[in-house]
N, C-alpha and C positions, 0 to 999 in steps of 0.2 A: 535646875528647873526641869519640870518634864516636859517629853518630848511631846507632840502633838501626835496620834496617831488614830488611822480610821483604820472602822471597822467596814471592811467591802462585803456587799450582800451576793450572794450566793444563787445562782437559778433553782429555781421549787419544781418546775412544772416537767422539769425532765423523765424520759422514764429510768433513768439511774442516774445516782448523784454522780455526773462525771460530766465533762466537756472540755472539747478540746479548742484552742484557735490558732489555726496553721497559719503559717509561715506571715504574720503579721511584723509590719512595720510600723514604726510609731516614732512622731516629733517630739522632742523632751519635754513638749506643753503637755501633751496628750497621755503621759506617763503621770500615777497617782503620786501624791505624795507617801510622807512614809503611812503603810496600812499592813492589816492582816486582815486573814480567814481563817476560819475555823475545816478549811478542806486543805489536803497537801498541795502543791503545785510543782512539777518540772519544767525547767526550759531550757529549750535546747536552741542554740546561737547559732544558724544558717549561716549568714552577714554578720558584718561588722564589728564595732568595737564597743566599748562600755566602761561603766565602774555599778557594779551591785552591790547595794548594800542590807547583808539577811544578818539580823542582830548575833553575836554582837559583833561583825566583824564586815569589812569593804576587800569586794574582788573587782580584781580588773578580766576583763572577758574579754574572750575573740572568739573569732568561726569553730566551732568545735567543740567548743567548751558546754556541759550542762549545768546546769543548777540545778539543788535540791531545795524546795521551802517546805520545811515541817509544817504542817497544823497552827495557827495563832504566834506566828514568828513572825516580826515587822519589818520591814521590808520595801525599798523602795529600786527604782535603776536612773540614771544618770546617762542616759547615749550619747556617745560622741558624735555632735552636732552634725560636724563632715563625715562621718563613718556611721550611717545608721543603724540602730541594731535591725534584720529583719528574723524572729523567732515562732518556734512554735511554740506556746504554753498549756501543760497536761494540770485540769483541776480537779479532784475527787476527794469525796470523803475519805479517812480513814479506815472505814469499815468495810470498804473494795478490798483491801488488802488483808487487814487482820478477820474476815470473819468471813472470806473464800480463802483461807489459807488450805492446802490440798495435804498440808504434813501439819502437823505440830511446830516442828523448827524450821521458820525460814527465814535464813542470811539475811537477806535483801530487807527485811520488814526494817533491819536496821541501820538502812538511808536516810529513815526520816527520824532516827532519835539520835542527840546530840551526845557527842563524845563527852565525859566528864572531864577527862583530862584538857580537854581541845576540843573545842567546839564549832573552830571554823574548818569542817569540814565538810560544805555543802558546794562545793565547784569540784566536777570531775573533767577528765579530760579522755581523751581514745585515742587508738592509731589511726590513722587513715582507713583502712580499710573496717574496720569498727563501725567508726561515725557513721560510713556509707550505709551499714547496717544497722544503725541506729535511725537513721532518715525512713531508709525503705518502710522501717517499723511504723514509724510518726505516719506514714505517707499511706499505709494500709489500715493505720489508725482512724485516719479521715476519713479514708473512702467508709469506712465501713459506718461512722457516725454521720454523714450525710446520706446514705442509701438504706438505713436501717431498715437490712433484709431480716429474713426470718431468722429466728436464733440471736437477735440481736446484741440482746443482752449479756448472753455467756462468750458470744463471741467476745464482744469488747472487754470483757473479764479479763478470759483466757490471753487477752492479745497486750492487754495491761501487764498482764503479770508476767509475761513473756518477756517484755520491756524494761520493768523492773531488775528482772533475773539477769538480762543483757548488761545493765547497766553496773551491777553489783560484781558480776567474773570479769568484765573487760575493764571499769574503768581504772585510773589513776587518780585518790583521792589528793587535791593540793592544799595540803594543811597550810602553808605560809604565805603570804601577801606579802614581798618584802618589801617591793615598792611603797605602798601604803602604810606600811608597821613604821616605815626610814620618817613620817611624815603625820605622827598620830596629830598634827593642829588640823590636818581637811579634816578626818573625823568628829572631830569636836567643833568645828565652824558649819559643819552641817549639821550637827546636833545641836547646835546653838541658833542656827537659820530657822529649822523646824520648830524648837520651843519660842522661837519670840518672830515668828511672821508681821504679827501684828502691829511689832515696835519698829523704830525706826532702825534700818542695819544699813551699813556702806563699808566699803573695801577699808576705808581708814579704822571703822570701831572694828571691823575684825581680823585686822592684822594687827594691830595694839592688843587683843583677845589673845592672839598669838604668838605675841614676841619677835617679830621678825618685820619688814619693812615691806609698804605696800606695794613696790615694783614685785617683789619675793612673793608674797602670799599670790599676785595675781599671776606671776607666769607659773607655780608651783600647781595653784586650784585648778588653771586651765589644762595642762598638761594631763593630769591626772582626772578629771573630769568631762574635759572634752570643752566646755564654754567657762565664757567667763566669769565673774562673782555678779555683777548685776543682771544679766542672762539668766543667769541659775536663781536666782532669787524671785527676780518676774517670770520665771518660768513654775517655782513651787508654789507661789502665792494665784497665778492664774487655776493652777491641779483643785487649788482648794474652794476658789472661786466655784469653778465649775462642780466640784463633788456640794457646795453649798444650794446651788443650784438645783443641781439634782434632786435633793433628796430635804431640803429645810423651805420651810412658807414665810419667810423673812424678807424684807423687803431688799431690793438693789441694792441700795442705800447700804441698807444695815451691813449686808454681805459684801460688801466693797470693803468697809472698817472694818469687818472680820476677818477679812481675805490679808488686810495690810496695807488698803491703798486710802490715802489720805483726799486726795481729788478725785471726783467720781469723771471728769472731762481726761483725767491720766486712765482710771478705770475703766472708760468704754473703749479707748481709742485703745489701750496693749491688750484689754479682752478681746475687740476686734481681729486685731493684728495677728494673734495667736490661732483662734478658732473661726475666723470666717464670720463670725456672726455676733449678734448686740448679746447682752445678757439675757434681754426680752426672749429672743430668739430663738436663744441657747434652752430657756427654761421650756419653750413650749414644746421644744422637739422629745424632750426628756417623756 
């Protein structure tokens, strides 16, 4: 079955396709489900801990580690509920990069295209003193997109691609996941979570899905995930709620049974729980 997957809209009104958001923390409610963009994205892990998942493959993260998201590559993260991630995220078009290229050949343009051979290589890692310099950059990156002085524009080119460049001579690409690879039924019980939100799921249908025994599936998904199976499930199904929200003129109602929740009195009170506020509430602040 296929997966469900949103398409995230992009800011217009910028003066260059590019934006950055430092050092943001985020509750696992408040994380999308699986989506893409049609702009690259970096992130780079300040805090805590994780599992990401950038098609076709799941990494487990810590402090130090970046990511790379190509262009329209799906994609979603998973934070360990006790270990929050707190990240900076770089978003820009493609064409920051390929059409201020300063040479004809540059290395680094190929971060963001996938190995044939191997394609999970989008989690780099640094030494200590690296990272430090990889921060400072993020942290110069800011200032400079909040104070847009003169030159604004080439600056943050120039300071992009300086970024890029740092990222390509220092890092260490980690082709293997082996924790995750030891354990391919999470991957597939998340891909089966995400195609059928709407249906009914419980730790029993998907550890039978899995072959293995429900005490097993649930201390394996937690470990590796960070929360539990019914946590992670009223956590994807509220992402979806909310992006319905946002962006569809359907009623409560309607988007309660699209989101996956059968009683709308379950539906207000874990949409509360999560976000602070009624659906009603949620819509109008959008």
């Amino acid at each position: 079955m296929k997966m469900t997957v949103i398409r995230k809209k992009m800011p217009e009104h910028n003066l260059l396709p590019f934006f950055l958001v430092y050092k943001d923390t985020k509750e696992a409610q408040q994380e999308l489900p699986n989506h893409l963009h049609d702009w690259h994205e970096i992130i780079y892990i300040h805090q805590g801990n994780g599992t990401f998942y950038i098609s076709p493959e799941f990494y487990e993260v810590n402090a130090g580690n970046l990511l790379v998201v190509p262009a329209n590559t799906v994609h979603f993260t998973s934070p360990n509920a006790s270990k929050l991630i707190t990240s900076t995220a770089l978003f820009f078009k493609p064409e920051l990069v390929t059409k201020f290229q300063f040479f004809n050949d540059l290395a680094y343009t190929k971060l963001f295209q996938s190995n044939e051979e191997d394609q999970s290589n989008f989690l780099y890692t640094f030494s200590a003193k690296h990272s430090i310099e990889l921060e400072h950059q993020l942290s110069n990156l800011n200032e400079e997109n909040i104070e847009m002085g003169s030159d604004y524009k080439q600056a943050v080119i120039l300071q992009l691609h300086l970024f890029l460049i740092d990222i390509h001579r220092y890092s260490v690409p980690n082709t293997k996941n082996e924790n995750l690879n030891q354990t391919p039924w999470i991957q597939e019980a998340i891909q089966f979570i995400d195609s059928n939100l709407v249906r009914s799921l419980s730790l029993e249908i998907l550890a039978k899905r899995a072959a293995v025994s429900s005490s097993h599936f649930s201390r394996v998904f937690k470990f590796h995930i960070g929360m539990n199976i019914n946590e992670f499930i009223r956590m994807k199904r509220i992402s979806l709620a909310k992006k319905l929200l946002s962006e569809e003129s359907d009623t409560i109602e309607a988007i309660a049974r699209n989101s996956g929740f059968t009683s709308m009195p379950h539906f207000f009170r874990t949409f509360k729980k999560y976000t602070k506020l009624t659906p009603r509430e949620f819509r109008k602040k959008q």
